[in-house]
N, CA, C and O atoms as a GROMACS GRO file, in nm:
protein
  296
    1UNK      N    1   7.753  10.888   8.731
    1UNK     CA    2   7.715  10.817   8.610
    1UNK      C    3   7.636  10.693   8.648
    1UNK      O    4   7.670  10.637   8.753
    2UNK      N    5   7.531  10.640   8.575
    2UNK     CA    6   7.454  10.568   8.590
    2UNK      C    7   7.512  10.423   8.519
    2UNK      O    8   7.439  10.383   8.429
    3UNK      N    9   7.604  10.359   8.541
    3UNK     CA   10   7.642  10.271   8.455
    3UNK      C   11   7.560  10.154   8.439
    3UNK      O   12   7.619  10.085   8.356
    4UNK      N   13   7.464  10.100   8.474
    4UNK     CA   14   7.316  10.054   8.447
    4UNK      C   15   7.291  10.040   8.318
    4UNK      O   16   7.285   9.945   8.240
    5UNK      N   17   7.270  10.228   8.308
    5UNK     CA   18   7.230  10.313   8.218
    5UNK      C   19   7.299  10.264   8.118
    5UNK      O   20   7.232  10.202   8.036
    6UNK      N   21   7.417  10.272   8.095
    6UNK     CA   22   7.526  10.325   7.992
    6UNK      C   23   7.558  10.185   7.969
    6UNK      O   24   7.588  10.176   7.850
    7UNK      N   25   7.566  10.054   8.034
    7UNK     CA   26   7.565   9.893   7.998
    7UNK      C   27   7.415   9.895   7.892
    7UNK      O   28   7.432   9.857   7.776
    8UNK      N   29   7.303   9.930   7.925
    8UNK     CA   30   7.196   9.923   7.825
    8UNK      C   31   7.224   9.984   7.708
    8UNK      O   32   7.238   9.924   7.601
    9UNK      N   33   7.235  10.141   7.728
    9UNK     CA   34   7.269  10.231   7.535
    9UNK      C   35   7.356  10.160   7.475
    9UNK      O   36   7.343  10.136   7.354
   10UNK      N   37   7.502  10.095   7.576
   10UNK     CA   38   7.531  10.010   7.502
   10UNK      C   39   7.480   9.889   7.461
   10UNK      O   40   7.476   9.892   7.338
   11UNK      N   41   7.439   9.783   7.503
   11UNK     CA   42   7.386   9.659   7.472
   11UNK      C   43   7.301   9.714   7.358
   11UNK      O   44   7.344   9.692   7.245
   12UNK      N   45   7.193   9.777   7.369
   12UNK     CA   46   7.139   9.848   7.256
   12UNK      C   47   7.200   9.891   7.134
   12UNK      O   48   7.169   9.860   7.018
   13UNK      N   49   7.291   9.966   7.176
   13UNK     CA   50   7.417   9.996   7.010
   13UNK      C   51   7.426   9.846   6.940
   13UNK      O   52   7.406   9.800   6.828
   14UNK      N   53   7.452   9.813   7.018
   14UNK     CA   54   7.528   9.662   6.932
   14UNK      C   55   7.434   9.615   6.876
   14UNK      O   56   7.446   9.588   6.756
   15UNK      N   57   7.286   9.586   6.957
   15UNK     CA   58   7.215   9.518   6.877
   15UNK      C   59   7.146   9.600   6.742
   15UNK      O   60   7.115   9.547   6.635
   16UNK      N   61   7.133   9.725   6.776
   16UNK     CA   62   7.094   9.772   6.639
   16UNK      C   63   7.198   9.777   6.566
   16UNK      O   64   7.165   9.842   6.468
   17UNK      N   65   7.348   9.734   6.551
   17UNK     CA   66   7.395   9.692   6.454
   17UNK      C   67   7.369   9.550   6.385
   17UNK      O   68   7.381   9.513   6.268
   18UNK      N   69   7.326   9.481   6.508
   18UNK     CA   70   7.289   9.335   6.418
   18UNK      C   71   7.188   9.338   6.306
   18UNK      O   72   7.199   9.284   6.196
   19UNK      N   73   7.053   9.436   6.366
   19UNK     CA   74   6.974   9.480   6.271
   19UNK      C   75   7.004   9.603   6.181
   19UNK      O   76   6.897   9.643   6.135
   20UNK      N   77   7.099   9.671   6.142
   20UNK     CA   78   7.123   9.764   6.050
   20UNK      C   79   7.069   9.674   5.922
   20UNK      O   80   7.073   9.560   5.876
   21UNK      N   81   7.006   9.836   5.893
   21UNK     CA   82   6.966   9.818   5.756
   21UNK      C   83   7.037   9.817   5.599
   21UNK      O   84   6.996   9.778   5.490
   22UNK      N   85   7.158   9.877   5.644
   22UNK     CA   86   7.303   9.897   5.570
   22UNK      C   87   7.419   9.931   5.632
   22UNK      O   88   7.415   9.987   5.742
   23UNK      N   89   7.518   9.906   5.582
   23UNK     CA   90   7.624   9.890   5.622
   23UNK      C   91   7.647  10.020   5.698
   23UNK      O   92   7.697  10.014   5.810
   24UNK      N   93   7.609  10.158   5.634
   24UNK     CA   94   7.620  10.306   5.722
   24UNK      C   95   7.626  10.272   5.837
   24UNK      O   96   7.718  10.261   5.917
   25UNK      N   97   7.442  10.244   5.845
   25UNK     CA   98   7.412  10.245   5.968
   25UNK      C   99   7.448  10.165   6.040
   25UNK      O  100   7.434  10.189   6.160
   26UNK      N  101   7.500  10.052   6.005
   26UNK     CA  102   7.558   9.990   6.113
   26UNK      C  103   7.728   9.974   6.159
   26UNK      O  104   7.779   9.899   6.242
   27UNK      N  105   7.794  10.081   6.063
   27UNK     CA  106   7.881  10.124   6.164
   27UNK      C  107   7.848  10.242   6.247
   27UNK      O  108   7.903  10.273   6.353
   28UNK      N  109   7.746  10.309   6.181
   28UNK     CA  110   7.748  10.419   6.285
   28UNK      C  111   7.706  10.385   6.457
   28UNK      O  112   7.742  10.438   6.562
   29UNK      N  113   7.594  10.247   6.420
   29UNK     CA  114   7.581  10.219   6.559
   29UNK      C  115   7.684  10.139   6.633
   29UNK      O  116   7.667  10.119   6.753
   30UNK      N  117   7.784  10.093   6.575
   30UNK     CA  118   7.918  10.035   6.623
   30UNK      C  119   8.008  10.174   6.700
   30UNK      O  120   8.081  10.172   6.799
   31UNK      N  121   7.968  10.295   6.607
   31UNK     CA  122   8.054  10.380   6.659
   31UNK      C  123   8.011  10.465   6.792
   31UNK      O  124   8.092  10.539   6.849
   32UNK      N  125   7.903  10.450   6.828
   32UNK     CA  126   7.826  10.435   6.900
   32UNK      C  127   7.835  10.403   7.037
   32UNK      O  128   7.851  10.477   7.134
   33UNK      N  129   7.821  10.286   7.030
   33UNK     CA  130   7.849  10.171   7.105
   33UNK      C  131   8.026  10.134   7.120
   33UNK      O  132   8.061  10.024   7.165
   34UNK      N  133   8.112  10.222   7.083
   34UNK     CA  134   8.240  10.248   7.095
   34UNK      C  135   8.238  10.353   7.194
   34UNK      O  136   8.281  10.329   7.307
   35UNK      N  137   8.181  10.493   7.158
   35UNK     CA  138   8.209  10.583   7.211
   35UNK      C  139   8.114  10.541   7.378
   35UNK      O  140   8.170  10.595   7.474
   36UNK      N  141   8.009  10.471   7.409
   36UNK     CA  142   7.988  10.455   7.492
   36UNK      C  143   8.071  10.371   7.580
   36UNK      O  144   8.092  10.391   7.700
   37UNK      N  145   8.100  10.310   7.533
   37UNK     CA  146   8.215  10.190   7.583
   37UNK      C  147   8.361  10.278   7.688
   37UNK      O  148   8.420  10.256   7.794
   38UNK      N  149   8.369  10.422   7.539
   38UNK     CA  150   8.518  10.507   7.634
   38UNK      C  151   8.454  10.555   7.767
   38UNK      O  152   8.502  10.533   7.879
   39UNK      N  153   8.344  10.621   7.741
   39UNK     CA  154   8.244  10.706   7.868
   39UNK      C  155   8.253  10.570   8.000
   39UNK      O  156   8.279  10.588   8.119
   40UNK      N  157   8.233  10.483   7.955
   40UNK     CA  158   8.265  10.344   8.088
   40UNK      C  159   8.366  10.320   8.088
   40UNK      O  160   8.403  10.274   8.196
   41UNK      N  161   8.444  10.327   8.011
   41UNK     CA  162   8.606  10.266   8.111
   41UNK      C  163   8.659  10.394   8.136
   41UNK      O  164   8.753  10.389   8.215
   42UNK      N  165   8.631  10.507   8.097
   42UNK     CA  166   8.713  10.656   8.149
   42UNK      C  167   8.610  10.614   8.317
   42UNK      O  168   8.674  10.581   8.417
   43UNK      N  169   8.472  10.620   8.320
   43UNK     CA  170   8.462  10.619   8.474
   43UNK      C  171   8.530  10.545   8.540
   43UNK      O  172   8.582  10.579   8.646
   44UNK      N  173   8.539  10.427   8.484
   44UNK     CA  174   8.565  10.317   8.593
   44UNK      C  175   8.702  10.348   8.591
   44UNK      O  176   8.744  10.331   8.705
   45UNK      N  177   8.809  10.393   8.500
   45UNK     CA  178   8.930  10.443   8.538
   45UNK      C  179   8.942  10.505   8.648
   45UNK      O  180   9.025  10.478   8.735
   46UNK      N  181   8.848  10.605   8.652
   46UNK     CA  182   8.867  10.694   8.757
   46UNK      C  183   8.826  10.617   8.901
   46UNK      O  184   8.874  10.636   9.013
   47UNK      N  185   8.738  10.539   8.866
   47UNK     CA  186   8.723  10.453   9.016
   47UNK      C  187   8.840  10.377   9.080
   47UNK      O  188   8.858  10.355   9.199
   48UNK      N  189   8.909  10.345   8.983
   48UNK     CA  190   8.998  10.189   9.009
   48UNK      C  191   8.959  10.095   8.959
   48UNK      O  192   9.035   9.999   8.974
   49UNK      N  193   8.854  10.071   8.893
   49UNK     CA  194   8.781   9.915   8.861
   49UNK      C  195   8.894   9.842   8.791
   49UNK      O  196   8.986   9.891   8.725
   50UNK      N  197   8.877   9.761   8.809
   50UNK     CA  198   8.988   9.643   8.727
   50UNK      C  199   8.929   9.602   8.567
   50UNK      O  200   8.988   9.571   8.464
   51UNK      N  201   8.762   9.622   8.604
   51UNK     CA  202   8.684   9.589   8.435
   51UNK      C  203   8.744   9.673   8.419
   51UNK      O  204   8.850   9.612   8.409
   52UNK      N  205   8.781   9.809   8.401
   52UNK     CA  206   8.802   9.923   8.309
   52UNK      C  207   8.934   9.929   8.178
   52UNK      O  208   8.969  10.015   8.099
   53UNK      N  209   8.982   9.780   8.210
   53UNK     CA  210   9.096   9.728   8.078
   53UNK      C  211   8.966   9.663   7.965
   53UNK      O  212   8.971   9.677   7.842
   54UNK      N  213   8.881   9.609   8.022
   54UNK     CA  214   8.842   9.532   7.950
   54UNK      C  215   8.719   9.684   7.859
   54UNK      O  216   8.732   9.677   7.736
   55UNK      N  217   8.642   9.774   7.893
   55UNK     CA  218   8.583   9.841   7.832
   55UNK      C  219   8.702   9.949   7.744
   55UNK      O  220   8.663  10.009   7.644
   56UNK      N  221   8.822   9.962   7.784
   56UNK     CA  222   8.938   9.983   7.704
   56UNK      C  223   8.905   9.951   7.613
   56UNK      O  224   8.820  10.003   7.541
   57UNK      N  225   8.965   9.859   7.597
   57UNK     CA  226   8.978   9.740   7.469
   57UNK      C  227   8.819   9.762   7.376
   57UNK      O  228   8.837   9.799   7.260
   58UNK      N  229   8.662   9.740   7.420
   58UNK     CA  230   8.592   9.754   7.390
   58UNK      C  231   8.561   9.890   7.300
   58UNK      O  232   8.497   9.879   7.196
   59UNK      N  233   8.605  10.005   7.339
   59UNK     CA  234   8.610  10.149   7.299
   59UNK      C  235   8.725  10.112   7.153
   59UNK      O  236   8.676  10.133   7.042
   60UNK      N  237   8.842  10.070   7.159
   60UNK     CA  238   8.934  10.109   7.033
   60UNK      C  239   8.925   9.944   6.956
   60UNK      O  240   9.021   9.906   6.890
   61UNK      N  241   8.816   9.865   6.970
   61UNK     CA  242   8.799   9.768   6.868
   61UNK      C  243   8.747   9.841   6.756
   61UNK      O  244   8.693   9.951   6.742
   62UNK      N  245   8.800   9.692   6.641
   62UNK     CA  246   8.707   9.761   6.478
   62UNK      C  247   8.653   9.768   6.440
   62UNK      O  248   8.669   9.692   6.346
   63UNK      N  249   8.539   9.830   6.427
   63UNK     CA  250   8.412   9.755   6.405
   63UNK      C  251   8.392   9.635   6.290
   63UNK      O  252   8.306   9.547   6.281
   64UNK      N  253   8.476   9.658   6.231
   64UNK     CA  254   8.457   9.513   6.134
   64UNK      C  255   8.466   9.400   6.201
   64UNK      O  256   8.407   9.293   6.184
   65UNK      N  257   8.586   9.450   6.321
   65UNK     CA  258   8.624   9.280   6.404
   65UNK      C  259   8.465   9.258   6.464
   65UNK      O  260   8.399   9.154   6.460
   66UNK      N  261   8.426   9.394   6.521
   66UNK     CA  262   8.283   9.321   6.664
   66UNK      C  263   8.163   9.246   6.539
   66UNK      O  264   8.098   9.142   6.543
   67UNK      N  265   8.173   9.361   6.426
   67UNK     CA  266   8.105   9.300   6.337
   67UNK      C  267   8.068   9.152   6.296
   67UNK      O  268   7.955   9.110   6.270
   68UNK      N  269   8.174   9.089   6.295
   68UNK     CA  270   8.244   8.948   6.247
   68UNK      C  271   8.278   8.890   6.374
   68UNK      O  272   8.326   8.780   6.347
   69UNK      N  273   8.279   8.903   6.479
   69UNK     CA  274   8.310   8.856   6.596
   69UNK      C  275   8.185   8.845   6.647
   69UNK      O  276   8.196   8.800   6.761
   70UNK      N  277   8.035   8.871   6.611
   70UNK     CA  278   7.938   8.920   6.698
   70UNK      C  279   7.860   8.781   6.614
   70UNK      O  280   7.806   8.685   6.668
   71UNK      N  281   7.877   8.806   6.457
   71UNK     CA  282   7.830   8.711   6.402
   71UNK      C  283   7.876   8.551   6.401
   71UNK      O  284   7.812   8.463   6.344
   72UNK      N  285   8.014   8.529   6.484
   72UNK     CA  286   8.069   8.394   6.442
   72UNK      C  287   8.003   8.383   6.600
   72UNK      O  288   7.959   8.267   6.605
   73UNK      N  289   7.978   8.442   6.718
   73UNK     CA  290   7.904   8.352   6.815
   73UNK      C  291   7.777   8.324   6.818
   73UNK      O  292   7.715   8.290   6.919
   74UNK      N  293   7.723   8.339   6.683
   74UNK     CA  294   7.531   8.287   6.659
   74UNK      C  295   7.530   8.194   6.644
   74UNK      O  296   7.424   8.135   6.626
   0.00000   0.00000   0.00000
């Protein structure tokens, strides 16, 4: 796995939720950017990484929280 890769689709998810055009779409790109999040901490599980609690956590957040959490650090 290219996790490079998979740090960008994610960084990308998120931000096209900042720009969603409606609410759909911007959970869908939350959900998104969730499911990429499991694909990185299942690898890094399998490595040992110690980040791999923290992309945990990233994968089963709400999107309402990252929603509202994304907007109170602007």
């Amino acid at each position: 796995m290219d996790l490079n890769h998979q740090y960008a689709q994610h960084q990308r998810a998120l931000m096209g939720a900042e720009c969603a055009a409606n609410d759909d779409d911007r959970l869908a790109k939350l959900v998104k950017a969730s499911r990429i999040a499991g694909r990185i901490s299942e690898f890094q599980h399998g490595l040992g990484a110690a980040a791999a609690c923290a992309w945990s956590k990233a994968q089963f957040a709400n999107p309402a929280t990252l929603a509202t959490g994304f907007e109170a650090t602007q």
